[in-house]
C-alpha positions as CSV (number, residue, x, y, z in Angstrom):
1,X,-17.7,62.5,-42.8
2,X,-16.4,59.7,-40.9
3,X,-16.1,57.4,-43.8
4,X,-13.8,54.7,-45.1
5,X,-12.2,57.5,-47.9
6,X,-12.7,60.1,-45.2
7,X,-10.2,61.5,-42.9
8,X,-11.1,63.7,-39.8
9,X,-8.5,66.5,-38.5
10,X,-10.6,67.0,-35.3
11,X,-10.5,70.8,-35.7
12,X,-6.8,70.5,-36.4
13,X,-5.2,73.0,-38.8
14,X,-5.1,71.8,-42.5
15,X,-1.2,71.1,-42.0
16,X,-1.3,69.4,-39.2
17,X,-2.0,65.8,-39.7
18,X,-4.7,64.1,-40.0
19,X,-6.7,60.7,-38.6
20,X,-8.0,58.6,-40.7
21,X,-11.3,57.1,-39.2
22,X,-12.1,53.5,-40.5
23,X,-15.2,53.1,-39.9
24,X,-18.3,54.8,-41.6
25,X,-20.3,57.8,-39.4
26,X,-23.5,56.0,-39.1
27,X,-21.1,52.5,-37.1
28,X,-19.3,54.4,-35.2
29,X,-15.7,55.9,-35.7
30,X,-12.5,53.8,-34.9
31,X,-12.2,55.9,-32.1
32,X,-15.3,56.9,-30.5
33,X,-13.8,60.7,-29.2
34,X,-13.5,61.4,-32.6
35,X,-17.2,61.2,-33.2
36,X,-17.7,63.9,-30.0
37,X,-15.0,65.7,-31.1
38,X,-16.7,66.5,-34.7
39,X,-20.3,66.9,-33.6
40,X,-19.3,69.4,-31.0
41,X,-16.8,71.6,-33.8
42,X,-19.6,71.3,-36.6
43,X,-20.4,75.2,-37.4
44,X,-24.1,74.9,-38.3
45,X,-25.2,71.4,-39.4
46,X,-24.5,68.3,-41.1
47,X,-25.0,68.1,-45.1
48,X,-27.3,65.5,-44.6
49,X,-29.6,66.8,-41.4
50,X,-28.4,64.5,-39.4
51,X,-26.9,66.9,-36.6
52,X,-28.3,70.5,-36.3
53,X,-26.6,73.2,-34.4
54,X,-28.5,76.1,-32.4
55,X,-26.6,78.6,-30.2
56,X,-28.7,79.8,-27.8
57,X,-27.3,83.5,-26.7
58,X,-30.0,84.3,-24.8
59,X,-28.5,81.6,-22.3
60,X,-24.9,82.5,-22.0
61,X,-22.9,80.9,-24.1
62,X,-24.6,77.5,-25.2
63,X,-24.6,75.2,-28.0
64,X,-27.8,72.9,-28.6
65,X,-26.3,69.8,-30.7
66,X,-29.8,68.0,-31.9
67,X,-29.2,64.8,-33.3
68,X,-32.2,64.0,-35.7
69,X,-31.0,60.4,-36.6
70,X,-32.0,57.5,-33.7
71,X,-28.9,55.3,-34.9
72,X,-26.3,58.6,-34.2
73,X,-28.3,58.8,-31.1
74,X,-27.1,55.6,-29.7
75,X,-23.5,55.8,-30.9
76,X,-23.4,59.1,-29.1
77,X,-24.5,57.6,-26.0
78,X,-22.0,55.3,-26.7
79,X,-19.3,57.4,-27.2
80,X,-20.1,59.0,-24.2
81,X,-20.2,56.2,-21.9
82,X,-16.7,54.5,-23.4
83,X,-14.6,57.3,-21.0
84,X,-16.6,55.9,-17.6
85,X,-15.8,52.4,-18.5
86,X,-12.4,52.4,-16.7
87,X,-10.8,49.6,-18.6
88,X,-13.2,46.9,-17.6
89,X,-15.2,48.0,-14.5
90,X,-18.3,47.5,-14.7
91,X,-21.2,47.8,-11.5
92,X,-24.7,46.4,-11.6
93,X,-27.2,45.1,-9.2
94,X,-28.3,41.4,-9.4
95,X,-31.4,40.8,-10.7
96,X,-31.4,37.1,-8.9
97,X,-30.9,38.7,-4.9
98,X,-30.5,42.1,-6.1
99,X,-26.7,42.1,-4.5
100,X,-24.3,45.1,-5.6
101,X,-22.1,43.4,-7.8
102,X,-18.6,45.0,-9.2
103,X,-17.1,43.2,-12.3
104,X,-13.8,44.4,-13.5
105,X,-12.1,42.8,-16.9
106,X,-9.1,44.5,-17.4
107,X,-7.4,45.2,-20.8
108,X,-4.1,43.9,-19.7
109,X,-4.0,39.8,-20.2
110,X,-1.7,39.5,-17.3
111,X,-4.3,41.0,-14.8
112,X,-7.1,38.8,-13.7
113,X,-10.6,39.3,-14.6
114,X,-13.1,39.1,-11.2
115,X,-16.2,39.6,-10.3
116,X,-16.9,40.7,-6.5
117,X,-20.8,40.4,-5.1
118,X,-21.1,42.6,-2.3
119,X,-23.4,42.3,0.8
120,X,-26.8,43.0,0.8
121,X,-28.1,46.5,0.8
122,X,-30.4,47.5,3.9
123,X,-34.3,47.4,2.3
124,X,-35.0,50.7,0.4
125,X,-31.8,51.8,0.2
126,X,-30.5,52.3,-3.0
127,X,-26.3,53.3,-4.1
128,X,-25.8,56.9,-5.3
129,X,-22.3,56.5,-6.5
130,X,-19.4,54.2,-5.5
131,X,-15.9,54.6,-4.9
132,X,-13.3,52.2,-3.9
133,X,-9.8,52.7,-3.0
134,X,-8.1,50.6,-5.4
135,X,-9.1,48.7,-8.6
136,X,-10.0,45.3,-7.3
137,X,-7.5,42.8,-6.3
138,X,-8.3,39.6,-4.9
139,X,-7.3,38.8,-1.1
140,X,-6.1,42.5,-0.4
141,X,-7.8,44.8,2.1
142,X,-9.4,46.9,-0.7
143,X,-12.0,49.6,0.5
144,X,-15.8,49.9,-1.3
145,X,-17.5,53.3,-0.3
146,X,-20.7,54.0,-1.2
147,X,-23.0,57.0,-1.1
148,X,-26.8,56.2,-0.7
149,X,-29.9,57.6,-1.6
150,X,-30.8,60.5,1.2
151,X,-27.3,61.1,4.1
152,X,-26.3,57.2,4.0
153,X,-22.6,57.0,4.0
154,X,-21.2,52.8,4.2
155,X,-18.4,51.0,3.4
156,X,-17.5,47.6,2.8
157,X,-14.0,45.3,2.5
158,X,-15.0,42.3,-0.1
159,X,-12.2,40.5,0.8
160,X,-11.6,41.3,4.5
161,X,-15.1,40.9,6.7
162,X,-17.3,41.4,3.9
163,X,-19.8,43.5,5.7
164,X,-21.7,47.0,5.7
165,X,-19.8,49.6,7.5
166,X,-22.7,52.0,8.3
167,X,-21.4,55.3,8.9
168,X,-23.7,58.2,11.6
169,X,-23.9,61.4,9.1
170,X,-26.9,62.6,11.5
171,X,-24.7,65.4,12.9
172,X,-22.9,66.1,9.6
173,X,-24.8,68.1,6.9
174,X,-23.1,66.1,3.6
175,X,-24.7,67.1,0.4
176,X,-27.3,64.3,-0.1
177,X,-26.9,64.6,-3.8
178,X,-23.1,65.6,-4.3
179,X,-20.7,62.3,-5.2
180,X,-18.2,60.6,-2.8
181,X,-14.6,60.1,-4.4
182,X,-11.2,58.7,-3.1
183,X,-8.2,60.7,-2.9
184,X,-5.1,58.3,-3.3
185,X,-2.9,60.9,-2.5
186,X,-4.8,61.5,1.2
187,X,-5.9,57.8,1.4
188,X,-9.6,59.1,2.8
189,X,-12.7,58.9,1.2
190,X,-14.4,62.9,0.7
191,X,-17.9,64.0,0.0
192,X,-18.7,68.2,0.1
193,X,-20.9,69.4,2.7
194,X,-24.4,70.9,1.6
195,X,-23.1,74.0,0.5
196,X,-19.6,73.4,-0.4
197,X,-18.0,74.9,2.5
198,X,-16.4,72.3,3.8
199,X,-15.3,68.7,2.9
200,X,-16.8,65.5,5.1
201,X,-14.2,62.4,5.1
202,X,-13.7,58.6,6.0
203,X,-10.4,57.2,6.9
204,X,-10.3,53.3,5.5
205,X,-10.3,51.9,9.2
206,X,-13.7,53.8,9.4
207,X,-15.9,51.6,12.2
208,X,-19.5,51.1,12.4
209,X,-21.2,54.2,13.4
210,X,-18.1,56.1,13.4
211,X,-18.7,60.1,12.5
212,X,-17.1,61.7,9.5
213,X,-14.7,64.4,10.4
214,X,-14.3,67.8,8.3
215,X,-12.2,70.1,6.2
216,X,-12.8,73.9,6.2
217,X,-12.5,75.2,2.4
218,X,-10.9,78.1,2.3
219,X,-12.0,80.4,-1.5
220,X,-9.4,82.9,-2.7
221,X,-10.5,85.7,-3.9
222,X,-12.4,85.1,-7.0
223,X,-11.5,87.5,-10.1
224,X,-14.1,90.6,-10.8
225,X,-15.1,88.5,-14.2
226,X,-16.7,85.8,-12.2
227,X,-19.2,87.4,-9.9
228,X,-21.4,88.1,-12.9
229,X,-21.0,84.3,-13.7
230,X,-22.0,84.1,-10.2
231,X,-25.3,86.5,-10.9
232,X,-26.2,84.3,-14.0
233,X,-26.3,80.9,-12.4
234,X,-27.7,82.4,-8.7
235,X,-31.5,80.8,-9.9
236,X,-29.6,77.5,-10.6
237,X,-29.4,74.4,-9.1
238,X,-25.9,72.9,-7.8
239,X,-24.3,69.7,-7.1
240,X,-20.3,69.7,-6.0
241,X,-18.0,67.0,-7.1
242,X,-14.4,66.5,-6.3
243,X,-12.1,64.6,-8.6
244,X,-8.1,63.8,-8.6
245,X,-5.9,64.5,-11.2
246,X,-3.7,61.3,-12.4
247,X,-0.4,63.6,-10.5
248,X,-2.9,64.0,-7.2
249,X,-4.0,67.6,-7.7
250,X,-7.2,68.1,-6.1
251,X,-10.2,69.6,-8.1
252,X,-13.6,70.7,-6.5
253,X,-16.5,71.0,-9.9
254,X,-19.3,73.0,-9.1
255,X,-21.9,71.6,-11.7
256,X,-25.0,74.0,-12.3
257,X,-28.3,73.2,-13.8
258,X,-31.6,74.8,-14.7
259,X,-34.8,74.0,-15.1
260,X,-36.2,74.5,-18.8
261,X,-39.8,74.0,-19.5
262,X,-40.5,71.0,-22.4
263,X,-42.8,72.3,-24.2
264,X,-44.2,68.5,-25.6
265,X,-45.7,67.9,-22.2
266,X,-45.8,71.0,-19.9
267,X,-43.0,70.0,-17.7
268,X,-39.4,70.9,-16.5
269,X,-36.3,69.7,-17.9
270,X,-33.1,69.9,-16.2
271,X,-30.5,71.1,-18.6
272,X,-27.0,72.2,-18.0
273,X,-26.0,75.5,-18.1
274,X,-22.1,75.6,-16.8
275,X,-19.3,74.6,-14.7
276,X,-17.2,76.2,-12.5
277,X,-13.5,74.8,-11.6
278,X,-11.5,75.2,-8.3
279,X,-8.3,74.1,-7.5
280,X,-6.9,72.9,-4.1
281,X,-3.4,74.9,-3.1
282,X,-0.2,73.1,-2.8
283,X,0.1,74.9,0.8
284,X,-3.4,73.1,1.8
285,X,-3.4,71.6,5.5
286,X,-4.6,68.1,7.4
287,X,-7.9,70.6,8.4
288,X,-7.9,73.3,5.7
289,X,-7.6,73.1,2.1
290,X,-7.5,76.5,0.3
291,X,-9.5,76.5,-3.2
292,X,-8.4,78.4,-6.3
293,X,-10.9,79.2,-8.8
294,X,-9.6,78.1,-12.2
295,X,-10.2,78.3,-16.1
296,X,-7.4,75.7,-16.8
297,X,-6.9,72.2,-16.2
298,X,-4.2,71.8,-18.7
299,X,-4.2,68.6,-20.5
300,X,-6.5,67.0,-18.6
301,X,-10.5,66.0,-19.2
302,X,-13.1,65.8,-16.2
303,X,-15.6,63.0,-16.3
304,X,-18.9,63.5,-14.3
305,X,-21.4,61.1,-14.1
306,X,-21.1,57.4,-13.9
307,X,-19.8,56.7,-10.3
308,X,-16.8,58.3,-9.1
309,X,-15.9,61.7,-10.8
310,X,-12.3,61.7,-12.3
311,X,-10.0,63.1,-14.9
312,X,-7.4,61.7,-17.6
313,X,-5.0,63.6,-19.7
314,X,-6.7,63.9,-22.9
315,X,-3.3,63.2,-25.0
316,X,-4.1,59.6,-23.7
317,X,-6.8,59.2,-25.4
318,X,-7.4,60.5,-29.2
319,X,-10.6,62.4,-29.6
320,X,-10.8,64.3,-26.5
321,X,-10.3,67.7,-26.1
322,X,-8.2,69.0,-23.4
323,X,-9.4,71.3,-20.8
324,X,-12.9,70.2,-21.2
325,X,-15.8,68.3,-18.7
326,X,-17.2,65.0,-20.4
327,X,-21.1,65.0,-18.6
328,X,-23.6,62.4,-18.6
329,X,-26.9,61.5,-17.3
330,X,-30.1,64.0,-17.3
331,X,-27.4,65.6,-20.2
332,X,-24.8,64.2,-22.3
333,X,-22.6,66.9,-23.6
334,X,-19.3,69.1,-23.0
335,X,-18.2,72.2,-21.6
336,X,-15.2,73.7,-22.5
337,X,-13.5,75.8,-20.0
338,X,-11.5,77.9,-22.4
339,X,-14.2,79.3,-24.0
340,X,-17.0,78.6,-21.3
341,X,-19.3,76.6,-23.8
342,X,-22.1,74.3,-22.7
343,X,-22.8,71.7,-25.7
344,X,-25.3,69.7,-24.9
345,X,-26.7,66.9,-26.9
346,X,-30.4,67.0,-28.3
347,X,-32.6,64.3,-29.7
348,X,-35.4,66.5,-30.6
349,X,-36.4,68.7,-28.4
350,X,-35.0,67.3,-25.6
351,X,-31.6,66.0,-24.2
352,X,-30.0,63.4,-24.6
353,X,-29.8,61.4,-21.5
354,X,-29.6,57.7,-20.2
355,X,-30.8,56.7,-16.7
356,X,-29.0,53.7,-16.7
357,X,-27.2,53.0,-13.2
358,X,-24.6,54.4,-12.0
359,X,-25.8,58.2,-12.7
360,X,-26.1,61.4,-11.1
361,X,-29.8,62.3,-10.1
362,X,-30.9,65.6,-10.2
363,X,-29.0,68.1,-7.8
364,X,-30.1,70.2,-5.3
365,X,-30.9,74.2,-4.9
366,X,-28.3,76.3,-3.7
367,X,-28.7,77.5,0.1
């Protein structure tokens, strides 16, 4: 598998054509999807024990992917982490004055590589997730929003008055753990309420102290099938995440997580359990969007979990699987909306998961 006489269909049909991977399994494929892509279809486990597959019933529909080999481990991770690198942007704080700092080194040789420093955080405070309302361009009024630890809400213009924007969210109930995203098409930054019911959002001419206004979401009916989904998820935790399609279709992810007990030390591990999928109508209004629940995204993949959400067209990038959720953080894994299955990535008895900044800490309960 995955070697230099090897070739890999991805799960395709044996007359469809195949991929020849260049690169052997244990470096890393030519294209690092491909590596996902074959873990996640292998039936039971690898010849060489490498990758062993448990499907957990008991749970729903579930796959447990343990990978026994440390090296695979890493080039998982890896693999993972190549569809949040948005072509060269890159965030980290400074370790010499611990400044927010955005880098960006774009694939394109006529675009110029830059690296921004941002202001000062206040003391203790620490970024959830960023968004920004254009890739970074230098001497244009481009927008950085962040979302910080607890109900901080600020926003800064690197190339304007380079200053924290500090936004009052005392009389708004935003989800302290839920993500804040930009919407192109509405030019407003949006973060769900605790709860979900409604969205909070910043215009780009936000002022110091300035409240966020709201969005009632209206659900549709949800089909009969679901409310048992509902049932099996009600002792769950939830975070809600809203992410725009390339074509500006609006997508609210509900992502839900339990707590499993590791049995190596006595404590709880969050773990993954499912995703749910709602879609924001066409017919939706400046002060009411309705939501759609939904088992089909089309071509497109959802990334959660390194800064703002988002979604590509998977026939844009060979490996990934279309109408799937790419997760990372507490979990690595995948969860196909066709067939509602939740494969998660093991390294013994435990996910896989990498704390490195930018993630998504561990969500809430449901209210």
């Amino acid at each position: 598998m995955f070697s230099s006489t090897t070739s890999h269909t991805s799960g395709l049909d044996s007359d469809e054509t195949e991929t020849k991977v260049t690169r052997p399994f244990s470096s890393g494929p030519a294209y690092p999807f491909l590596l996902i892509d074959y873990i996640t279809n292998i039936p039971n486990s690898t010849p060489d024990g490498r990758v062993l597959i448990y499907d957990d019933s008991s749970k729903g529909t579930a796959k447990q992917v343990a990978i026994q080999d440390e090296k695979l481990e890493e080039e998982v991770i890896d693999a993972m982490t190549v569809g949040f690198s948005r072509d060269g942007l890159g965030f980290h704080i400074s370790p010499y004055n611990d400044k927010p700092v955005i880098s960006y080194e774009p694939s394109n040789p006529k675009l110029e590589d830059m690296t921004v420093h941002l202001p000062s955080l206040p003391t203790g405070k620490k970024i959830q997730n960023l968004a920004m309302s254009s890739l970074p361009v230098r001497d244009k009024d481009w927008v950085v929003g962040v979302k910080l630890s607890g109900y901080g809400l600020s926003l800064c213009r690197p190339f304007g008055n380079s200053k924290w924007i500090n936004i009052n969210t005392m009389s708004q109930c935003i989800n302290p753990l839920s993500s804040l995203m930009f919407s192109k098409t509405d030019q407003r930054f949006y973060i769900p309420s605790l709860g979900g019911n409604f969205l909070c959002y910043l215009g780009l001419n936000s002022k110091e102290n300035d409240e966020p206004k709201s969005i009632d979401l209206e659900f549709d009916k949800l089909p009969k099938s679901v409310f048992q989904e509902l049932a099996d998820v009600s002792s769950c935790s939830r975070t809600d995440h809203l992410v725009e399609s390339p074509t500006g279709q609006l997508f609210l992810v509900k992502w839900y997580i339990e707590e499993v007990e590791d049995h190596e030390d006595d404590t709880l591990m969050q773990v993954t359990k499912k995703f749910m999928v709602f879609r924001a109508s066409e017919s939706s209004d400046e002060y009411e969007k309705t939501i759609i629940y939904t088992e089909d995204i089309g071509d497109l993949c959802i990334f959660l979990g390194h800064s703002e959400a988002f979604c590509i067209p998977a026939s844009t990038s060979r490996g990934l699987k279309p109408n799937c959720i790419y997760f990372v953080g507490d979990n690595f894994g995948v969860y196909d909306l066709t067939t509602k299955t939740c494969s998660t990535f093991y390294t013994g008895l435990r996910p896989v998961k990498n704390v490195s900044f930018p993630y998504w800490p561990s969500p809430t309960p449901l209210y």
